[in-house]
C-alpha positions in Angstrom: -12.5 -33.1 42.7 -13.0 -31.7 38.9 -15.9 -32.1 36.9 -15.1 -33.0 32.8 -17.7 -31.9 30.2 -17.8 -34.1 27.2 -20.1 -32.4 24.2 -19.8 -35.5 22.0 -20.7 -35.1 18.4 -21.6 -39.2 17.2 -22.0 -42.3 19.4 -18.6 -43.7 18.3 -16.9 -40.5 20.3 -18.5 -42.6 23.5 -15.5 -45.1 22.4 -12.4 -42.7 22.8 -14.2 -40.9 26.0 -13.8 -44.0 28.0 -10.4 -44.5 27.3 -9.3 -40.8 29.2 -12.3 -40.3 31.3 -10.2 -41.4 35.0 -11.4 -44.8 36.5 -13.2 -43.0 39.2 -15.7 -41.0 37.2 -19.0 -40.6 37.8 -20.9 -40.2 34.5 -24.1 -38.0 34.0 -26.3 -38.2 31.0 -29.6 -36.9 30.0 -32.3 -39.1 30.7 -33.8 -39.6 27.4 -30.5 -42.1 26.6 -32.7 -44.7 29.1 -35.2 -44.9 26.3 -33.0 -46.3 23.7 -33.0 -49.8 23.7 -30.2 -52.0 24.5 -28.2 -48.6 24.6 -30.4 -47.3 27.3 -29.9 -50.9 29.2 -26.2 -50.5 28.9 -26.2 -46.9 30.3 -28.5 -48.2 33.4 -26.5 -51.2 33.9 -22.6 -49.0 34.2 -24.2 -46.7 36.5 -24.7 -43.7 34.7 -26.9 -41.2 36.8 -29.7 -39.6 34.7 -30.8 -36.1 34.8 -34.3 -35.1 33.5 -33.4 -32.0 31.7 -37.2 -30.9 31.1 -37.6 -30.8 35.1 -35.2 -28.1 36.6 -35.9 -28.8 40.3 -35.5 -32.9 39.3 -32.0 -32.2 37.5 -30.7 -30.5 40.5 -31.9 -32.8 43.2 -30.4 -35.3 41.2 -26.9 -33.6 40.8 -27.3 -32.7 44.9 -28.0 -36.4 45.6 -24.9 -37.6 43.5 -22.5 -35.1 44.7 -23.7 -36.0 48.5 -23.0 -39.3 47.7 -19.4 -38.6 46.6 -18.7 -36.9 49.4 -19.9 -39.4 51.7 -18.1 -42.2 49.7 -15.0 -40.0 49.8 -14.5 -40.8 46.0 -11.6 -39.7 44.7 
């Protein structure tokens, strides 16, 4: 397992990302991307787990939950 940080600079950087992010990625985002519009529908839609990054204790329960779940799944 590896994790892969993107720091994206413009929206159009999301483009390229998905072309080398591996198939079996899980993507994280902060949670304020849910509030914008048909942008914030796309991102719920593909699967992308949200992390509250205001709420400390939320973020990590969130991160715990999804890397649980990977294990579980035995995603690779």
């Amino acid at each position: 397992p590896f994790v892969i940080v993107c720091n994206h600079q413009a929206s159009l950087d999301l483009l390229g990302m998905v072309e080398v992010i591996p198939e079996r990625c899980v993507p994280v985002a902060k949670r304020e991307l849910l509030f914008l519009g048909p942008v914030g529908w796309a991102c719920w839609l593909s699967g992308i787990v949200f992390v509250d990054r205001h709420r400390r204790d939320a973020a990590i329960e969130v991160m715990a939950r999804t890397a649980r779940a990977l294990r579980r799944d035995n995603v690779r």
